[in-house]
C-alpha positions as CSV (number, residue, x, y, z in Angstrom):
1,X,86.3,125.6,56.1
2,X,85.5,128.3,58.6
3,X,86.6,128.8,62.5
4,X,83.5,130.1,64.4
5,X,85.5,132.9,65.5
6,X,86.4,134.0,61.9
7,X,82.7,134.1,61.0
8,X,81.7,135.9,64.1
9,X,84.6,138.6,63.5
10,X,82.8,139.2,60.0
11,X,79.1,140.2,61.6
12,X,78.0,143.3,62.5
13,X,77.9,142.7,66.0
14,X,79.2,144.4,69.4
15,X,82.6,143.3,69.9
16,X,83.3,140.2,72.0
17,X,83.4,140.6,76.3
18,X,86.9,140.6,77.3
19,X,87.8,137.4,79.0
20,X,87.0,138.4,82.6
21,X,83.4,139.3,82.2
22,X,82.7,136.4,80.0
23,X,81.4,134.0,82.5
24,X,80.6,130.0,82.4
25,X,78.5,128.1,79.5
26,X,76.1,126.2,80.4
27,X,76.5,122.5,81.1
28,X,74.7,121.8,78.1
29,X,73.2,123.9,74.9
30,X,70.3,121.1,74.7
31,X,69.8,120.2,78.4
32,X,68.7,116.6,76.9
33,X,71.5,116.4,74.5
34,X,73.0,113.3,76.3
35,X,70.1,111.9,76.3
36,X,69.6,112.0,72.5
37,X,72.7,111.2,71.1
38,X,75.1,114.2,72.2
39,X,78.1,112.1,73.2
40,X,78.2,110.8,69.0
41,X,81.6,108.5,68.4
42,X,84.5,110.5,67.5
43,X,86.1,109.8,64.1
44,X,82.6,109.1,62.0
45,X,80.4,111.2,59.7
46,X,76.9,111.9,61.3
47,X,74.2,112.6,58.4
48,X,70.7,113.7,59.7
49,X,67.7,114.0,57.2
50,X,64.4,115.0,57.5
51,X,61.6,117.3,56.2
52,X,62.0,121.6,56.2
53,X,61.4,122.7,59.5
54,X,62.0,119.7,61.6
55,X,64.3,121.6,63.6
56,X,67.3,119.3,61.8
57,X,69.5,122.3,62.4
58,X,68.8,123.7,65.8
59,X,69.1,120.0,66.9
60,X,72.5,119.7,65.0
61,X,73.6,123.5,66.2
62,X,73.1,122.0,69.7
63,X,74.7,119.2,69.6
64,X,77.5,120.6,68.2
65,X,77.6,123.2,70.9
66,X,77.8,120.9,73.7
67,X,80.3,118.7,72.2
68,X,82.7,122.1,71.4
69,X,82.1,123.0,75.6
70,X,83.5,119.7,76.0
71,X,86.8,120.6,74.5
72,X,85.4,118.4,71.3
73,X,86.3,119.8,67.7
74,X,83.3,120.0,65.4
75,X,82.6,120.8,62.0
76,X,79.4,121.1,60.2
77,X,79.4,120.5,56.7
78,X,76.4,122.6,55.3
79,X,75.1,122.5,51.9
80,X,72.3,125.0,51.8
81,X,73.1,127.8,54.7
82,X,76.0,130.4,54.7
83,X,78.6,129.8,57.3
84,X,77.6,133.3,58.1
85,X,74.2,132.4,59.2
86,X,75.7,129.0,60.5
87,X,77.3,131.8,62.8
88,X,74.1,134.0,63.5
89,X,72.2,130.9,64.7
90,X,74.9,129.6,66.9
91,X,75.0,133.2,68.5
92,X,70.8,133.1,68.9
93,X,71.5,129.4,70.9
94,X,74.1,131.1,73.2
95,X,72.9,134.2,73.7
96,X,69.8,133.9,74.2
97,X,68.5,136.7,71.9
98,X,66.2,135.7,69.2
99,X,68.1,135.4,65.8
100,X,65.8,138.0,64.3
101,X,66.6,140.4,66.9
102,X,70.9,140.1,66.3
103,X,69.6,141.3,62.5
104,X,68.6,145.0,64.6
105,X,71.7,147.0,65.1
106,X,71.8,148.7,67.5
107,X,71.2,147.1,70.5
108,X,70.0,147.7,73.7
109,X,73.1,148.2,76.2
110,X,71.7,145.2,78.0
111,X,71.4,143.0,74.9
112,X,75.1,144.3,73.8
113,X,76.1,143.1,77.0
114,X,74.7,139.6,76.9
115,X,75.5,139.4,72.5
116,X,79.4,140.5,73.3
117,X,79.5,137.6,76.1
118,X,78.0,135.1,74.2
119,X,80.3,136.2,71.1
120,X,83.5,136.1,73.4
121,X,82.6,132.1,74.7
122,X,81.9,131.3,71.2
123,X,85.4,131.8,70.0
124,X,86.8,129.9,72.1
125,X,85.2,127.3,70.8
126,X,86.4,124.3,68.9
127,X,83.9,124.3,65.9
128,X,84.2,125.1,62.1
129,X,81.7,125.5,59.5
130,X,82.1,124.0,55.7
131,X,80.2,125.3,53.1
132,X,79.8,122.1,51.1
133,X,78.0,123.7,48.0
134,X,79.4,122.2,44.9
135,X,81.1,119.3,46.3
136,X,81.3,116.3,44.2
C-alpha cells in the first residue's frame, strides 16, 4: 500500500508549495458528491462496476477526495492502474490542470505555481493507494 504523498514524491513534478502559500480545498472535489453517496459508512468495502469509460474512476477519485478533506482515511484498491497514475489523476482533480498536460515538463511558472499547491494539499491527505494485481 501506497501514502499519496509517497507516490507524488516519485513524479516528475515541481516540488510541493510550502505550507503558507498552499491555500484552502475546496468544500468538495465533486460539488454533488453528498448527493451521490459521498458520506459512504465507514468500516465496509465499496465495489463499483461498470463498462470502460463510465467515468468509474473519476467518480471514485472524487469521492475519495472529499472524504480525505474530511479528515477521513481512504484507500483505493486498484487492480488495473499504477498507483503512480492513481497519483497523476488525483493531482489533474485538484489542480485543475488537465492530466495530459502534468505529462509536459516543464511547466509554465503559472501552472508550476498552481501543480506545486495542489501537490502540497494532497499530502496532507489521508488516502493510500493498493495495487491489488495478483491478489487471490
Amino acid at each position: 500500500m501506497f501514502a499519496l504523498r509517497d507516490l507524488l514524491a516519485g513524479l516528475s513534478l515541481p516540488a510541493a508549495a510550502p505550507a503558507s502559500s498552499v491555500g484552502a480545498a475546496g468544500a468538495y472535489a465533486m460539488p454533488a458528491a453528498h448527493l451521490l453517496g459521498g458520506d459512504l459508512p465507514q468500516g465496509h468495502v465499496h465495489v463499483w462496476s461498470g463498462p470502460p469509460g463510465a467515468g468509474k474512476t473519476a467518480f471514485l477519485l472524487g469521492l475519495l477526495l472529499d472524504a480525505a478533506r474530511r479528515n477521513r482515511g481512504t484507500c483505493l484498491a486498484t487492480y488495473d492502474l499504477p498507483a503512480p497514475s492513481v497519483a497523476l489523476r488525483l493531482l489533474a482533480i485538484e489542480s485543475g490542470v488537465p492530466l495530459a498536460d502534468l505529462d509536459r515538463v516543464p511547466f509554465s511558472s503559472a501552472a508550476a505555481q498552481t501543480v506545486a499547491r495542489a501537490r502540497a494539499r494532497l499530502e496532507a491527505l489521508p488516502l493510500f493507494v493498493l495495487e491489488a494485481r495478483g491478489f487471490p
